[in-house]
N, C-alpha and C positions, 0 to 999 in steps of 0.2 A: 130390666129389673130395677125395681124401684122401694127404697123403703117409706115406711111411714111417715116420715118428714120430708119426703121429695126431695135430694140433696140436690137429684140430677137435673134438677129444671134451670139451675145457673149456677157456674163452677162456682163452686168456694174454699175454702184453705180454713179447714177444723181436721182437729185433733183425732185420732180413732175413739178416745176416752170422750170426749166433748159429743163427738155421733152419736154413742152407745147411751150415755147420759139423757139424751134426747131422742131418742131412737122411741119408736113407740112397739118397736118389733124386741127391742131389747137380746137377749141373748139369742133371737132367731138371726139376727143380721150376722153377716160375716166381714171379714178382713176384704176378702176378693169383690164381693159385691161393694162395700164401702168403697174400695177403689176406683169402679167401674164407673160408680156417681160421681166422683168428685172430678171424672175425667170427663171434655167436654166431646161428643158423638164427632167421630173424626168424617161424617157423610159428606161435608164441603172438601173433604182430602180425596173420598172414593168416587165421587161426581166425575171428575176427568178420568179416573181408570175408567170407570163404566162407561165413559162416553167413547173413549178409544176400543174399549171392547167390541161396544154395540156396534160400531164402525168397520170394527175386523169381520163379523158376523155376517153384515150387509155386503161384506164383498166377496168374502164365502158363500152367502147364498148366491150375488150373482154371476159369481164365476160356475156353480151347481145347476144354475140354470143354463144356463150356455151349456154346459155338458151333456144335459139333459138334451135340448133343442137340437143336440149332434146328433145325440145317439138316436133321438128316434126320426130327427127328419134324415140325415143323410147315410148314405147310403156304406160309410167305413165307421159305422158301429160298431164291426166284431174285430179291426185293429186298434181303434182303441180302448174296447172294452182287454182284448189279449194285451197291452200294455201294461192297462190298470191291474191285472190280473200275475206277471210279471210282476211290477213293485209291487202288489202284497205277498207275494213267494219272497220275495226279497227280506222284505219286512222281516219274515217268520225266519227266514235261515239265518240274516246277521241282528235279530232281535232287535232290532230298530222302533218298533212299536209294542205297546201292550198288547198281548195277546188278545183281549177280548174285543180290541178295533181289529186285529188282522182276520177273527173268525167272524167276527160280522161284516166283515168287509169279502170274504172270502164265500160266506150266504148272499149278502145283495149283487154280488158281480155274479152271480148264478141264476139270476131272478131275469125275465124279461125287462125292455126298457121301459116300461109304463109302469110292473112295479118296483122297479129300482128308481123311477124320477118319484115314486110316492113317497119312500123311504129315505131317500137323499135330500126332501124337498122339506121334509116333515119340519114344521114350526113346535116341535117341542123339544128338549133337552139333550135328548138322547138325537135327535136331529143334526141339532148343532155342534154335540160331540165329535158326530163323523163328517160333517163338513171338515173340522178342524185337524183332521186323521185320515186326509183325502188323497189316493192312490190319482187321481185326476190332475196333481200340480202339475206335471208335465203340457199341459194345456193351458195353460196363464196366458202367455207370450200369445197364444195362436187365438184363444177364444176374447180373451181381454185388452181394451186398448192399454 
């Protein structure tokens, strides 16, 4: 958000009265937006969180993938899918997770292993949700160096 004087293109230190007087928005500007400008975009603060996330992401999908590559090439698919299956019963009795990872978690372990690796694999949002909410940690140690 930006007023008609651009505050936010480089910090400065004016007065709310001294804005307003200058303000081409005049009585549209507010208190909260005026503050928002004079503060400088903290994106050089969120760069390392996001870089640490993007990282957390990448090792959730590749540990996703390795669970995948178990469960359809070999042949003790259905112990550890009854594992996964286990900690999300679990989940549900001592509330350990939100409800709406334990019932979608509780429909894709009901799903074949082709489309459970589509749904677990998925590169959007709601993807990386359920990596992050994965009945599969049990497998770190075994599938991951």
């Amino acid at each position: 958000v930006s007023c008609g004087l651009r505050w936010s293109c480089e910090p400065v230190s004016i007065s709310w009265r001294t804005h307003l007087a200058g303000c081409r928005w005049r009585g549209r500007c507010n208190l909260r937006i005026f503050r928002m400008l004079l503060v400088p975009d903290p994106v050089g603060q969120r760069d390392p969180a996001r870089s640490e996330q993007a990282s957390r992401d990448d090792e959730l999908l590749a540990l996703h993938r390795a669970v995948v590559t178990t469960l359809v090439q070999a042949g003790d698919a259905t112990d550890i899918l009854a594992k996964a299956r286990l900690r999300v019963a679990m989940w549900r009795e001592r509330q350990l997770c939100d409800p709406l990872y334990v019932e979608q978690w509780q429909a894709l372990l009901a799903l074949d292993p082709d489309a459970l690796a589509a749904a677990v694999l998925a590169p959007t949002p709601n993807g990386r949700a359920i990596r992050q909410n994965s009945p599969f940690g049990f497998l770190v140690g075994r599938l991951l160096p």
